[in-house]
Structure formats: structure tokens, C-alpha cells
C-alpha positions in Angstrom: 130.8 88.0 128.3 129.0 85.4 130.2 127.0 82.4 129.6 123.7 81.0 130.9 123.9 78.4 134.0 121.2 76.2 132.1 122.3 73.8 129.4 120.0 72.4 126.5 121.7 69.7 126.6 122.5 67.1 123.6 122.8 64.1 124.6 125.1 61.7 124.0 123.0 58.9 122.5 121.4 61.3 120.1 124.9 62.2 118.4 124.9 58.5 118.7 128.5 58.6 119.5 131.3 55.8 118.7 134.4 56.0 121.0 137.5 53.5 121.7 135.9 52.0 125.4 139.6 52.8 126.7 139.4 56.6 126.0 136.0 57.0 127.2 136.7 56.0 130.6 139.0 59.1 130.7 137.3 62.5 130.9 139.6 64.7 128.3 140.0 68.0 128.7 142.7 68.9 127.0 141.4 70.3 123.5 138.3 69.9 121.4 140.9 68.2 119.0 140.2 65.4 120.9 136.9 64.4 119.7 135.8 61.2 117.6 133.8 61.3 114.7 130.0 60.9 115.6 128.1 57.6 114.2 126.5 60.1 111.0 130.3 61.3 110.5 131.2 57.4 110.3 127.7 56.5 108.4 128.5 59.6 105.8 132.2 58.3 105.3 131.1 55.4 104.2 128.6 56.1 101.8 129.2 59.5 100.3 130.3 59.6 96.4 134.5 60.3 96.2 137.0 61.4 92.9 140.1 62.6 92.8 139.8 66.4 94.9 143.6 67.7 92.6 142.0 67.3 89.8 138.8 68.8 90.7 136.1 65.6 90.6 135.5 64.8 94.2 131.7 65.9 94.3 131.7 65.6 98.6 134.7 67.8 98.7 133.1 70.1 96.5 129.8 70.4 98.1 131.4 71.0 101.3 134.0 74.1 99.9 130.3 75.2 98.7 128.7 74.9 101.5 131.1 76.8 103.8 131.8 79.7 101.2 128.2 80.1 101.3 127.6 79.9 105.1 130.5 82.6 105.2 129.2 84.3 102.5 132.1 84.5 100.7 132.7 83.3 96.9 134.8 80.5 97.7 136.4 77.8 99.8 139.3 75.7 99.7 139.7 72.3 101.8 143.0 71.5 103.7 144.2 69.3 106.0 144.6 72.0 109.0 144.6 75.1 110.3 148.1 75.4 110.4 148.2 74.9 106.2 145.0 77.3 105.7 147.0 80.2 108.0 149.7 79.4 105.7 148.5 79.6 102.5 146.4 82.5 103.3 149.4 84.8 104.6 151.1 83.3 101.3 148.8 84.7 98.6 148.3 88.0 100.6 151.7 88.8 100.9 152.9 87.6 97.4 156.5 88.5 97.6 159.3 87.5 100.0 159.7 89.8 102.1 156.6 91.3 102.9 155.4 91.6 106.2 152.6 90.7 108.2 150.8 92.3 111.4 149.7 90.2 114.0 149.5 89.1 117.6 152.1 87.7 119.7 149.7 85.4 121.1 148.4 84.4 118.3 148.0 81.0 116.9 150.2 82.0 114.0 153.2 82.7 115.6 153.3 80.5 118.8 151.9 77.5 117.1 152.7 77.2 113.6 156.6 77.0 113.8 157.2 79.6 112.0 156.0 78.5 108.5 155.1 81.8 107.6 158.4 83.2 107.7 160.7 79.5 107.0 158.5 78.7 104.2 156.6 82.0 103.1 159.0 83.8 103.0 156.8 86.2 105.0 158.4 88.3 108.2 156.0 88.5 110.8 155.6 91.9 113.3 154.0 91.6 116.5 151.7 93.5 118.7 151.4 92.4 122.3 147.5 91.3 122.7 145.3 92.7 124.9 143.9 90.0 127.7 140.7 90.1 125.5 142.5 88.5 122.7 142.2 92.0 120.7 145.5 94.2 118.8 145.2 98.0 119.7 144.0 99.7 116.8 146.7 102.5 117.8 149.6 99.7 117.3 148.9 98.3 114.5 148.7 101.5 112.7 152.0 102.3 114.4 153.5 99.5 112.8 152.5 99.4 109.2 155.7 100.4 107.4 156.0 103.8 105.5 157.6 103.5 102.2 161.0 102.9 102.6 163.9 100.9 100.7 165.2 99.8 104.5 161.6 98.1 105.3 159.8 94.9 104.2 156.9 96.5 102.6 153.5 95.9 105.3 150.4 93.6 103.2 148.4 92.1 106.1 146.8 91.8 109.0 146.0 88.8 110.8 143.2 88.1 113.7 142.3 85.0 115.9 138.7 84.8 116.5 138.0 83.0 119.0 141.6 83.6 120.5 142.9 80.4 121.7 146.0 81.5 124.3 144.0 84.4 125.3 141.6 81.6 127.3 138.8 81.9 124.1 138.2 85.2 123.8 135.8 86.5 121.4 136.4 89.3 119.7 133.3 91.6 118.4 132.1 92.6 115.3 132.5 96.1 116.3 135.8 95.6 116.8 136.5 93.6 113.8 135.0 96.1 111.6 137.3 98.8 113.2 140.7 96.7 112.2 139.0 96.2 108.8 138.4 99.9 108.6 142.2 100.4 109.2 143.6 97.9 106.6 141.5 99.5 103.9 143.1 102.9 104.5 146.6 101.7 104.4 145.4 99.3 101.3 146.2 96.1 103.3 144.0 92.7 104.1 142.8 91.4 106.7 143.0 87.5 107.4 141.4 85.6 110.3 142.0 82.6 111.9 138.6 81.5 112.9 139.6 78.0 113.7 136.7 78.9 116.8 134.8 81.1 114.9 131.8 78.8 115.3 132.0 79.2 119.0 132.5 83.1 118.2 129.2 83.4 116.5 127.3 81.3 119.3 128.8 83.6 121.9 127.8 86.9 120.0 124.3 85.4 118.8 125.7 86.4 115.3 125.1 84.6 111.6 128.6 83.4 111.1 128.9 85.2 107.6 128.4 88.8 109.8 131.1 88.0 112.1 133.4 87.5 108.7 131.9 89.6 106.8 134.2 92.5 107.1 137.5 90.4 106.6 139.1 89.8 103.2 140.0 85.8 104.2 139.0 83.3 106.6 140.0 80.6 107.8 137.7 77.8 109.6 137.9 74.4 111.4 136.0 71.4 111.7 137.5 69.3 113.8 138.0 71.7 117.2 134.3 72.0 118.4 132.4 70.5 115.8 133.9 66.7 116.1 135.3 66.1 112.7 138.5 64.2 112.5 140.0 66.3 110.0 140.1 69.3 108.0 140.0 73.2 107.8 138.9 75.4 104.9 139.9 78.8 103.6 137.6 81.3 102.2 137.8 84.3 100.6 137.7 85.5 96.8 137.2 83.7 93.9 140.7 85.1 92.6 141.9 84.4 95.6 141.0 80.6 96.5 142.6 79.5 93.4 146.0 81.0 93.9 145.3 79.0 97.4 144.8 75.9 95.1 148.4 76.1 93.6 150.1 76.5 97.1 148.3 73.9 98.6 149.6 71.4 96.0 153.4 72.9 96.7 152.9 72.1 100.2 151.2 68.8 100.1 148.0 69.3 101.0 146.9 68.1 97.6 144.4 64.9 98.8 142.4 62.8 96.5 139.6 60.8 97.2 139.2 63.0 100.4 135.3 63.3 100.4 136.0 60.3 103.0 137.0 63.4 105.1 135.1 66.5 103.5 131.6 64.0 104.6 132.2 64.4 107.7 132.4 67.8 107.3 129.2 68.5 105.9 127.5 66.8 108.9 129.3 68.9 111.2 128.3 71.7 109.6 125.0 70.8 109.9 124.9 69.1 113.1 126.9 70.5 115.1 127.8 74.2 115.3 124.8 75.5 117.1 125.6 73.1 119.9 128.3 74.5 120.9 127.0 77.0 123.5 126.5 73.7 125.8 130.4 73.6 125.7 130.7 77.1 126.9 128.0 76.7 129.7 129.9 73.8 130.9 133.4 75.9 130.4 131.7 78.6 132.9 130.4 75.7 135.4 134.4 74.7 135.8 135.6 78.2 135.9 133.5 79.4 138.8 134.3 76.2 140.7 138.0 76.8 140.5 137.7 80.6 140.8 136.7 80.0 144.3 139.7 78.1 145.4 142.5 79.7 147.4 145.2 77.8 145.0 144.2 78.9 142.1 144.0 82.8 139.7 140.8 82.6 137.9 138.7 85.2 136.9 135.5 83.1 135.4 134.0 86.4 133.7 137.0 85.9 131.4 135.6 82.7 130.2 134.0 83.8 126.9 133.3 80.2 125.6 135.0 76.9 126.0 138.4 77.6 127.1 139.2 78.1 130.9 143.1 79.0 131.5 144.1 79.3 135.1 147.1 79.6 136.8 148.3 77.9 139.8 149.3 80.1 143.3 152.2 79.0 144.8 151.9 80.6 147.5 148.8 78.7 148.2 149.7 75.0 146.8 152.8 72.9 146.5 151.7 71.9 142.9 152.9 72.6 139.7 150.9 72.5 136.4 152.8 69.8 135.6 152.4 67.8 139.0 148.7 68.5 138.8 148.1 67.2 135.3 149.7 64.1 136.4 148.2 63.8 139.6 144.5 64.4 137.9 145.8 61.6 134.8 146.9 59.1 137.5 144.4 59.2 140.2 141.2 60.4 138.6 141.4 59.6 135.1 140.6 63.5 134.1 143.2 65.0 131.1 143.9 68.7 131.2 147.0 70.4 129.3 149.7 72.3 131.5 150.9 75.2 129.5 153.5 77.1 131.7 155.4 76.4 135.1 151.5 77.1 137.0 149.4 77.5 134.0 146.2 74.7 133.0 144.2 75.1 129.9 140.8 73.2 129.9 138.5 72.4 126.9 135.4 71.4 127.0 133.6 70.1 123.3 130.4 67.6 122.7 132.0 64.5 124.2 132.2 65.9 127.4 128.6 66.2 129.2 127.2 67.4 132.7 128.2 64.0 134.8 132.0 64.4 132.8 132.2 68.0 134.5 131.4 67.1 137.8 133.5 64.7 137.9 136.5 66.9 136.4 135.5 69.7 139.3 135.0 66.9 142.0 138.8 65.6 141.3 140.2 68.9 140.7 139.0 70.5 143.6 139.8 67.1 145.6 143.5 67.4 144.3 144.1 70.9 144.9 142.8 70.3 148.4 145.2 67.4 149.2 148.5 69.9 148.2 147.0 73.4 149.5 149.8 75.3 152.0 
């Protein structure tokens, strides 16, 4: 999927921005977690009305599991702390008894980088399916791997998908195809949970209303603080029914806050705010792939750059670097912050504090470092 070379660009002074001067003199690439709350995320904090979210009577956090149940068109919403907690819970209530299994990708989120909670804490055993490079399961696999009835087996409840699909470089995956796994789970009488930590970068990239890229999915679960710069928080949504089982297990685990409206606040103006913006973050993604593709050093293909996510892998036959000698060499003598993620792989994330001048000066020091250590 590709992206447009011209960027409406927001600018920095009109999110009205508020940053530590030390951290702004760095240019951070390393996730979209990195953002700080914007001035109207600050300015919300402090005046929106609070109570006591366990107990029900925190009106922000309320308007906010409203207002993202109905932007996904769902019944219902539940607000967390993370990601990590919503995937939890949400494979949790599917899969009801110990034991049970769940479907889903060995690149996924889920089971690289949620240590394991689904099966040390759930109870829940986890079967993988190698992903595609698209970030997609083969329909013909998962089907292979839902378990016939059978005392020997953990009996098969869900499905899981990542949308957009983080270690596959930010895939999106389409509706089409989504509809296809949904199609699947309802003849075996499974569901079908998403991690749509992205999804708002998913929609952007498809030119789709969020709530039809999640429409055919039982649960979902969404971020606010990768891409749409709020410090904190994911929801879950799904069913009615469902969302207040969710409730129970998110006291078990902790995730029971109080007065969090501090937090659900800036929520609602990134809701509002921010998620159309977005596509600037994949434009400027795209601008970073193609400069690197070009190199010698470097395995790039820039057409895999779906939205603001840019993996590439290092050639050693063409540089005497290492990801990890290049992140250190971009920290120390340029100020730029990228993530190494294998022996030769890079992961770079672009998000709203991160503007045109930010990316050339990221491509000017990458390109000037990878020149310096080329064979």
C-alpha cells in the first residue's frame, strides 16, 4: 500500500505541544510510545470532573468508554491501563476455562510481547501460525489448527489478530481479509479478538470509518497512547455481556484505577484531535523508507511500508555495523533514537512529535553514518 509524497502537515504550535527541553533536542524514533501529552491533554487533565472509576462514578472515564464503544460501534468499552492488560483480559473472558486454546500469530504482539500472560496467568494455551510478511494468518492454517473434539486436546475458543501488525513493519490488514477470518470463526463457533493497538493508523491507511474495519470482530482492543499522544490507556470493546465480565478481571489484575478521568481526559482529546492526523506519520514513515531503500547497506523494500513503521535490516556484507553499533552511533553523534531489534535489524516510528525538519535530519545522519562504515 503506499502513501502520498505530500503532507498536510499539523504543525507543531497548533497541537501547542509541551515537551521536557532535554528530550526535544533528541529526534525519537523509537516508538509512538514516546510521545507527551499535547497542551489540550494537559489543559483537559486539569479541569475535567473525576470519581472513583471501581465503583462506577468517574463521569470522564465514562464518557470516554462511551465515546470509543460508539466510534467502534460496539455496545461497550472498558478502560485499562494498557494494551498488554486489554489483550489479556479479552483472551480471558473468550476462553473462560483453563485450558482452552487460542489461535494466533507468532509474530504477534500477544505472544512476543506480553510475557506470556495469556498462558501464566489465563490459564489460556496459545497455538501459533507463522504470519505472512503482510502481517496476515493463512486462512488454510488456522482452520488446520482448530482442534476436533477430542479428550487429548485443549478445546480451540479464539482467534486473535493484530491490526496494524507491529513486528510485521505496520502492516495493515484489509477488511476483506478480516471478514474472511471472521467468516471462519463463526463456522467453527469461535471469536475473533483484535489487537488494534494501530487500528487508527489502519483505518487512515484503508480510508475506512474505524467501526467498518472492526465491525466484523467479536472484541477489540484499542490504544491511545501509540499514535494519538496520550500518556496512558487502552480500551476494550465488545458486548455488553461481555465488557462487564472484563470489569471483574480487570479488578483481579489491578487495573482497577480511581479517580482516572486525569487519564481517560486525555483520552477524549485524542480521540478527537488526533486520529485523522495520523496519515502525516505514514507519509513521513515512506519519506525514510525510500531514502534508506536506496543504500547499498541496507534490505529495505519501502512498498512494505504500510503506515508508520519502517523495519530494515542491515547487510553485512555491505557495512561493518550492527544494529546495535548503529543505534549507538546515531544516539551519540547525532542525537536521533531508533530501536535495534535483532543482530542487523532497526525499527523506526514516526508519531506527531516528529515533523518534516525531524526526518531530514534522522535521513541526513542515517545516511551519513551508514556511509562512514560501508565495506
Amino acid at each position: 500500500m503506499s502513501n502520498t509524497s505530500v503532507v498536510t502537515e499539523t504543525k507543531l504550535d497548533e497541537i501547542n505541544i509541551v515537551a521536557n527541553t532535554d528530550v526535544q533536542t533528541f529526534v525519537d524514533l523509537r516508538s509512538d510510545t514516546v510521545t507527551h501529552p499535547t497542551r489540550a491533554m494537559r489543559e483537559a487533565m486539569l479541569t475535567c470532573a473525576v470519581g472513583d472509576d471501581v465503583m462506577g462514578d468517574d463521569p470522564t472515564v465514562n464518557e470516554l468508554e462511551c465515546a470509543t464503544a460508539e466510534l467502534l460501534n460496539k455496545e461497550a468499552a472498558l478502560f485499562v491501563p494498557s494494551g498488554t492488560m486489554s489483550n489479556l483480559i479479552a483472551v480471558m473472558v473468550h476462553c473462560q476455562t483453563r485450558g482452552s486454546e487460542v489461535i494466533l500469530g507468532d509474530q504477534s504482539h500477544i505472544s512476543l510481547y506480553e510475557q506470556g500472560g495469556i498462558s501464566t496467568i489465563g490459564g489460556v494455551h496459545p497455538r501459533t501460525v507463522k504470519n505472512a510478511e503482510d502481517g496476515t494468518l493463512p486462512l488454510e492454517e488456522i482452520e488446520r489448527l482448530i482442534r476436533t473434539e477430542n479428550v487429548h486436546f485443549p478445546v480451540t475458543r479464539l482467534v486473535c489478530l493484530e491490526n496494524t501488525h507491529n513486528a510485521c513493519g505496520g502492516r495493515v490488514l484489509s477488511m476483506e481479509y478480516v471478514e474472511k477470518v471472521a467468516a471462519l470463526c463463526r463456522k467453527h463457533n469461535l471469536a475473533l479478538h483484535m489487537d488494534g493497538a494501530r487500528i487508527w493508523n489502519a483505518a487512515q491507511v484503508l480510508k475506512l470509518p474505524v467501526a467498518k474495519l472492526v465491525e466484523a470482530v467479536d472484541t477489540v482492543s484499542v490504544c491511545l497512547s501509540k499514535g494519538l499522544g496520550a500518556p496512558v490507556g487502552s480500551l476494550l470493546v465488545g458486548p455488553k455481556a461481555f465488557i462487564a465480565a472484563a470489569r471483574r478481571i480487570r479488578k483481579v489484575l489491578g487495573g482497577g484505577m480511581r479517580q482516572a478521568g486525569v487519564l481517560a481526559a486525555c483520552g477524549l482529546v485524542a480521540l478527537r484531535d488526533m486520529r485523522e492526523r495520523v496519515t502525516e506519520d505514514h507519509i513521513r514513515a515512506r519519506r525514510i523508507a525510500d531514502a534508506l531503500a536506496v543504500h547499498k547497506s541496507v534490505k529495505l523494500n519501502p512498498d512494505t511500508v504500510d503506515s508508520n513503521i519502517v523495519f530494515f535490516e542491515l547487510d553485512p556484507a555491505h557495512t561493518t555495523l550492527t544494529a546495535s553499533s548503529l543505534v549507538s552511533k546515531l544516539n551519540e553523534g547525532h542525537k536521533v533514537l531508533i530501536m535495534a531489534l535483532g543482530p542487523m535489524r532497526c525499527r523506526i516510528v514516526t508519531h506527531y512529535m516528529i515533523d518534516d525538519a525531524k526526518v531530514d535530519t534522522a535521513i541526513r545522519a542515517l545516511l551519513e553514518t551508514l556511509d562512514a562504515h560501508a565495506k
